[in-house]
One Martini backbone bead per residue (centre of mass of N, CA, C, O) as a GRO file, in nm:
protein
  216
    1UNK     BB    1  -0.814  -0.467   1.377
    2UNK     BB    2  -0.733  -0.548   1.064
    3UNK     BB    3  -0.610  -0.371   0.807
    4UNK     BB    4  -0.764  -0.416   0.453
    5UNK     BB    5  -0.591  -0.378   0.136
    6UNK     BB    6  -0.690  -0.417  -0.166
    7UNK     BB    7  -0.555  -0.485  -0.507
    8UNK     BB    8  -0.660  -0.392  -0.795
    9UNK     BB    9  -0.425  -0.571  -0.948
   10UNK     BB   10  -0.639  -0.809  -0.939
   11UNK     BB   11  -0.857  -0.748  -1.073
   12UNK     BB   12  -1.163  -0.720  -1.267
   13UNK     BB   13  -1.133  -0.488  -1.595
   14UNK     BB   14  -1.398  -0.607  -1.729
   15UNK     BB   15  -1.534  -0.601  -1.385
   16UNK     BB   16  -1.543  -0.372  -1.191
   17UNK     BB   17  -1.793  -0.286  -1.047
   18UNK     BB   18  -1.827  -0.528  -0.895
   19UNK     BB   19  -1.555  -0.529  -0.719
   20UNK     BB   20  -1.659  -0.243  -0.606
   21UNK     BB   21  -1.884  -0.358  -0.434
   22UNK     BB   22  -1.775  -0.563  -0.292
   23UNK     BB   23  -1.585  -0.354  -0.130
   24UNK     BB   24  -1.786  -0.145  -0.003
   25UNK     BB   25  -1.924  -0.412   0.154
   26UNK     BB   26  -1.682  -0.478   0.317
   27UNK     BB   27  -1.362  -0.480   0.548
   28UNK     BB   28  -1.240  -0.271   0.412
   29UNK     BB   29  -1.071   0.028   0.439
   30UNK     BB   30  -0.897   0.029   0.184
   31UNK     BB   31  -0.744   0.095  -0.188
   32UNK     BB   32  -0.504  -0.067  -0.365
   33UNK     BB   33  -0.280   0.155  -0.623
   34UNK     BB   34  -0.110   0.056  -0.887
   35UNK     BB   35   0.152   0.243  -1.054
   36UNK     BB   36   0.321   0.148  -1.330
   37UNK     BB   37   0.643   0.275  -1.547
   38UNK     BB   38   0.861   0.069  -1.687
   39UNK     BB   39   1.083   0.142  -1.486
   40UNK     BB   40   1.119   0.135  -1.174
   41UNK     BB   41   0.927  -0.103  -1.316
   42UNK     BB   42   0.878  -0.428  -1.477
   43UNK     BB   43   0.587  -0.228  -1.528
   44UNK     BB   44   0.244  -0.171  -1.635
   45UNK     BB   45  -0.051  -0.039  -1.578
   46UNK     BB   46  -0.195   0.260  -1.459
   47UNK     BB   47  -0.364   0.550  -1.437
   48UNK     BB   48  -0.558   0.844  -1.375
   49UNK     BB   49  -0.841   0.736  -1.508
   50UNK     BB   50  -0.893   0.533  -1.360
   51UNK     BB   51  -0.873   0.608  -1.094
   52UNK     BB   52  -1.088   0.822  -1.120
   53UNK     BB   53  -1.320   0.561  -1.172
   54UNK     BB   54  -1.275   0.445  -0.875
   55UNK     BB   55  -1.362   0.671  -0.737
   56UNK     BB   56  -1.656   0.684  -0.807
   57UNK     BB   57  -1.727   0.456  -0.667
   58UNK     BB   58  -1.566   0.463  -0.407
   59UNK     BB   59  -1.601   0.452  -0.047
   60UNK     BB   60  -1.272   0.407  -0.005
   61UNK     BB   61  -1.019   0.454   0.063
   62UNK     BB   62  -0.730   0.578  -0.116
   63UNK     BB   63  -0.436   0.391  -0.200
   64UNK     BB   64  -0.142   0.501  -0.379
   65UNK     BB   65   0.101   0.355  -0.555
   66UNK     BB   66   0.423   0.448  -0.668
   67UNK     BB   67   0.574   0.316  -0.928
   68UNK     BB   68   0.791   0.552  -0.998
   69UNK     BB   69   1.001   0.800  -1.153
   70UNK     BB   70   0.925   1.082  -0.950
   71UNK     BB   71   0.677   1.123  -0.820
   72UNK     BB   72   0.659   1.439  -0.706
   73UNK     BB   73   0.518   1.552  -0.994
   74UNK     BB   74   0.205   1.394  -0.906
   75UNK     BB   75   0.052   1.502  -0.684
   76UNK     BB   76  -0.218   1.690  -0.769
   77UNK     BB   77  -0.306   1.458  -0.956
   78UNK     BB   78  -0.361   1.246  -0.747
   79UNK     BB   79  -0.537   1.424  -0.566
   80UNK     BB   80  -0.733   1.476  -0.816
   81UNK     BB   81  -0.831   1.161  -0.834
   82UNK     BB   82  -0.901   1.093  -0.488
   83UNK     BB   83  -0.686   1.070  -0.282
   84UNK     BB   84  -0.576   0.992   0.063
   85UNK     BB   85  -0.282   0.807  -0.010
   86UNK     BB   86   0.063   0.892  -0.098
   87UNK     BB   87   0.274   0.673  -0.243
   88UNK     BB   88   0.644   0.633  -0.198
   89UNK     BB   89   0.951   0.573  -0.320
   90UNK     BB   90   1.281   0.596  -0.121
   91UNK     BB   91   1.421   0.520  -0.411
   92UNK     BB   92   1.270   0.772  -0.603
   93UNK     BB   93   1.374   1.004  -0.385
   94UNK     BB   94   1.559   1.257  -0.353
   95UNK     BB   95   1.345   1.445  -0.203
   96UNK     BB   96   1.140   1.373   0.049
   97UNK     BB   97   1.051   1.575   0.220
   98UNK     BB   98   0.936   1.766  -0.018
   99UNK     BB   99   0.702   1.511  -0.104
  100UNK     BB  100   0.584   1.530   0.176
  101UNK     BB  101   0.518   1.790   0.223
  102UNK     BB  102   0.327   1.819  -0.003
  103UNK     BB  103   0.129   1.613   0.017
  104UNK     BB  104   0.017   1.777   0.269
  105UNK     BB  105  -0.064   1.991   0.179
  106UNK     BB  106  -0.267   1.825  -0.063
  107UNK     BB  107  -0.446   1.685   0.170
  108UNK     BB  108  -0.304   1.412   0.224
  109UNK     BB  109  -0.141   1.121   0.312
  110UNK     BB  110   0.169   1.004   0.380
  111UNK     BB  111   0.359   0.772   0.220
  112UNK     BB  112   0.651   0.518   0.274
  113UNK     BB  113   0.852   0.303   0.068
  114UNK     BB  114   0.992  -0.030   0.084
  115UNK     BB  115   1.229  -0.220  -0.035
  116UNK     BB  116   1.359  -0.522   0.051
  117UNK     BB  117   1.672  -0.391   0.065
  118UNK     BB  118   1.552  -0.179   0.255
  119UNK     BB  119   1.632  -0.025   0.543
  120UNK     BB  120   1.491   0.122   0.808
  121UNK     BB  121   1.648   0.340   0.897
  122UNK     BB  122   1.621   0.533   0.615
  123UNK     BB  123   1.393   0.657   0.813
  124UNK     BB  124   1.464   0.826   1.062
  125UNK     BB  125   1.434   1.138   0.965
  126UNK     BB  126   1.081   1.084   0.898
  127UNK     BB  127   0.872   0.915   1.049
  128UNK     BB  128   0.747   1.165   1.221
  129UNK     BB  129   0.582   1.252   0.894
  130UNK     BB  130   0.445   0.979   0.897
  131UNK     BB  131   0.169   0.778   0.835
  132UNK     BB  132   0.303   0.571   0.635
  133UNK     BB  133   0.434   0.235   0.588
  134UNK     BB  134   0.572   0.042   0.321
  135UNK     BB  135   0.643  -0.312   0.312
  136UNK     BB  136   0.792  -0.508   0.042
  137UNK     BB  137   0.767  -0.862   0.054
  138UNK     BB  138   0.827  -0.804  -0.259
  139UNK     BB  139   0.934  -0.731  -0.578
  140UNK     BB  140   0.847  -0.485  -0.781
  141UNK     BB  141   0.588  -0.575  -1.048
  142UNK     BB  142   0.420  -0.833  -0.946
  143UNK     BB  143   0.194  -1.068  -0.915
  144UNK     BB  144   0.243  -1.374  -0.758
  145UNK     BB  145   0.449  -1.363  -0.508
  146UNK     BB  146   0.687  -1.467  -0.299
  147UNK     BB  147   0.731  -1.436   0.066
  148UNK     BB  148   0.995  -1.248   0.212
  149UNK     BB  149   1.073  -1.327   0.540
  150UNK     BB  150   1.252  -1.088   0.641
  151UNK     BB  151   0.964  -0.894   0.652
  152UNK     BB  152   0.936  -0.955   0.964
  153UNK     BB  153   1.215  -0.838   1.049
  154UNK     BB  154   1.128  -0.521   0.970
  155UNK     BB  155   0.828  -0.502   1.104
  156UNK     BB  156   1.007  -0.513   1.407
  157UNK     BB  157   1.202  -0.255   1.340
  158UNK     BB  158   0.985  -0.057   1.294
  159UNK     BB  159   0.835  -0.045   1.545
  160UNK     BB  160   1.023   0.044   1.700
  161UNK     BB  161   1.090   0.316   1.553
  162UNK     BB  162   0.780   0.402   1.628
  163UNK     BB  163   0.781   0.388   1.921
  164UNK     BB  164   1.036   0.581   1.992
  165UNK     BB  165   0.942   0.811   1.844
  166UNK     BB  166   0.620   0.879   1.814
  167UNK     BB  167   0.467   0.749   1.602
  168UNK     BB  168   0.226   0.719   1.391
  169UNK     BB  169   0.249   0.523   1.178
  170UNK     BB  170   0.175   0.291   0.999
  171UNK     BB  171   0.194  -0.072   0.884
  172UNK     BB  172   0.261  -0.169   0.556
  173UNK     BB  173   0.204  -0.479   0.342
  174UNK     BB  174   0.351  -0.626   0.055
  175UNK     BB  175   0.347  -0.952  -0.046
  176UNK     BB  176   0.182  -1.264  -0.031
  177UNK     BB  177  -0.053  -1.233   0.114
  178UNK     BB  178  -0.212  -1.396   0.379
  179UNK     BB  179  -0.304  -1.656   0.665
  180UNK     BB  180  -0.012  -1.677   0.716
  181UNK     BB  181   0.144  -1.411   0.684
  182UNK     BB  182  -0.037  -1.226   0.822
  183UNK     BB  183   0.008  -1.340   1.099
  184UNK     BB  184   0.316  -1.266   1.106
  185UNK     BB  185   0.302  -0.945   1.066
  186UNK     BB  186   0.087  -0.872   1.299
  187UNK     BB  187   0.296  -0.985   1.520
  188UNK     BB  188   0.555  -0.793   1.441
  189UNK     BB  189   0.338  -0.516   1.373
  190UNK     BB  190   0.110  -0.499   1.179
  191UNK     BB  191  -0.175  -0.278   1.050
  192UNK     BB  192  -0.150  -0.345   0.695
  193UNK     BB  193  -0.290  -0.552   0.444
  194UNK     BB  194  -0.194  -0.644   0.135
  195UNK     BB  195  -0.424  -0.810  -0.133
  196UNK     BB  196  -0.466  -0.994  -0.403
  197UNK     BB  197  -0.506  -1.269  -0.492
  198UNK     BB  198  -0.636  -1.368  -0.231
  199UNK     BB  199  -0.908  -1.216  -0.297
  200UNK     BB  200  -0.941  -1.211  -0.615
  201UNK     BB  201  -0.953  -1.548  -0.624
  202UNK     BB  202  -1.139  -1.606  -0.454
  203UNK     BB  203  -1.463  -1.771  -0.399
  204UNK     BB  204  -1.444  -1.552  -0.159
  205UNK     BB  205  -1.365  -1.237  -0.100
  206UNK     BB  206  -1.491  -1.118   0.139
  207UNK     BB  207  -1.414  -1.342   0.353
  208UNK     BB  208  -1.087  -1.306   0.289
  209UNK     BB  209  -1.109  -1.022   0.429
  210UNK     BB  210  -1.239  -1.090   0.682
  211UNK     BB  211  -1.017  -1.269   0.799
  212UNK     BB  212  -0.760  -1.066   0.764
  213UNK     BB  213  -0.929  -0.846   0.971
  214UNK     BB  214  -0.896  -1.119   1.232
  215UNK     BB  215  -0.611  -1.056   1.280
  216UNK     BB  216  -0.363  -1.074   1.609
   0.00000   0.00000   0.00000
């Protein structure tokens, strides 16, 4: 079963405990948060008090992905909001190893993300470090964007480069995903998909999550 990463910036902030209920009661694994500071992408979402607020709720265990700069400074920060997964990107840490480092000392399982023009060699010699690599397969900071197809060969890439190495790390993709692409990407070896609009614009949300975790 592929894993289902619902992303909150496409929720409804007007009535988030409802969202959260659908959710905990869906099929999704885990629950992916954007955080955005206007800075390293053009876009700002949500701070640590929402975070905090989404785990008091939250049965699912929570993804944070920090689109920031320097994330490396907000470790016991994101740990102390209830994070289970923290989310990094390759292009914001300028020591990548002492942040994935800290991230484990701190309890979490660390993940690092790829935007779209990052090739994944770039990991090699951290792979087997990581818990999760994201694949971006849009430009990060807005939702609703279309996905770049060259994210399914970024993604037969990666799992070369994680079963080569004997690495654990799963493969997470974000950026246009639906059961068109979810079904592309999960055959050319993706473990978790993230998905917002998808999932929080449909009719059924939970039969949405329901759908893309029955790719195969």
């Amino acid at each position: 079963m592929t894993q289902v990463s619902p992303s909150l910036l496409s929720a409804n902030f007007g009535n988030l405990d409802q969202d959260l209920e659908m959710l905990n009661a869906s099929d999704a694994s885990m629950l992916h948060i954007d955080v955005m500071d206007g800075v390293f992408v053009p876009n700002i979402s949500f701070g640590f008090p929402v975070i905090e607020a989404i785990a008091r709720k939250a049965e699912k265990p929570l993804d944070v992905h920090l689109m920031i700069v320097d994330p490396g400074r907000y470790v016991n920060q994101v740990r102390d909001c209830g994070a289970a997964i923290m989310n990094v990107h390759w292009e914001a840490c300028t020591h990548l190893d002492r942040v994935i480092q800290h991230i484990h000392q701190a309890g979490m399982k660390a993940a690092v993300t790829l935007n779209p023009a990052t090739p994944v060699h770039f990991l090699e010699d951290i792979i087997e470090e990581l818990d999760m690599v994201l694949l971006m397969s849009v430009n990060p900071g807005f939702a609703a964007q279309k996905f770049i197809k060259g994210t399914v060969r970024k993604v037969a890439q990666l799992r070369q480069l994680i079963d080569a190495r004997q690495s654990k790390a799963l493969i997470e993709v974000d950026g246009g995903i639906n059961l068109e692409t979810g079904a592309e990407v999960v055959a050319a070896g993706a473990d978790v998909l993230v998905a917002g609009n998808f999932v929080f614009k449909a009719s059924d949300p939970a039969a949405a999550i329901a759908n893309l975790s029955r790719l195969s």
